[in-house]
C-alpha angles and dihedrals in degrees: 000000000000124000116267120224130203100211093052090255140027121298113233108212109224111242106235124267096229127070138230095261095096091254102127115356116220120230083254089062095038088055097046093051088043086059095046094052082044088059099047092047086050086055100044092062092067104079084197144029091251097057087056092059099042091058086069096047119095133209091244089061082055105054093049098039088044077202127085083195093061093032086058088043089058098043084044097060096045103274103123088036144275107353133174124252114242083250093053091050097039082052087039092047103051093038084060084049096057101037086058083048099056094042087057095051090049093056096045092054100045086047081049111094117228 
């Protein structure tokens, strides 16, 4: 069966204007970069790998595992979703640290007088 279109025929999607060089990011590339800097500010809140994975544990699980140990050992073999490794987080997590880093420096040295 063919595709139906609403329009009565298929919509062409118009190729940006700006290039990949980084001169004008589109709102495609500002997005993805907002929800990047979201994740890694959602990583650098867990001081350890474990209380990554016991964010994603409910009280629920609790109630049924009767064991955080073994709650944290399910979320963290993909049973509760997509979860990162300890390597992953540990990568996610410095690169978070250093991003931070270099943002404050940034602003330090733009507030410094010259």
């Amino acid at each position: 069966m063919p595709p139906k279109w609403r329009s009565g025929g298929p919509v062409a999607i118009a190729a940006s204007p700006h290039n990949s060089s980084g001169a004008a990011p589109g709102k495609m590339e500002r997005s993805a970069a907002a929800a990047a800097a979201r994740f890694l500010g959602s990583v650098s809140q867990f001081k350890v790998y474990e209380d990554y994975l016991d964010s994603k544990v409910t009280p629920v699980d609790l109630f049924y595992l009767k064991s955080r140990d073994l709650a944290r050992k399910l979320v963290e073999h993909g049973h509760k979703g997509t979860v990162l490794s300890r390597e992953e987080f540990e990568e996610k997590k410095a690169a978070a640290q250093a991003a931070e880093a270099a943002r404050s420096n940034a602003l330090y040295n733009r507030s410094r007088p010259v």
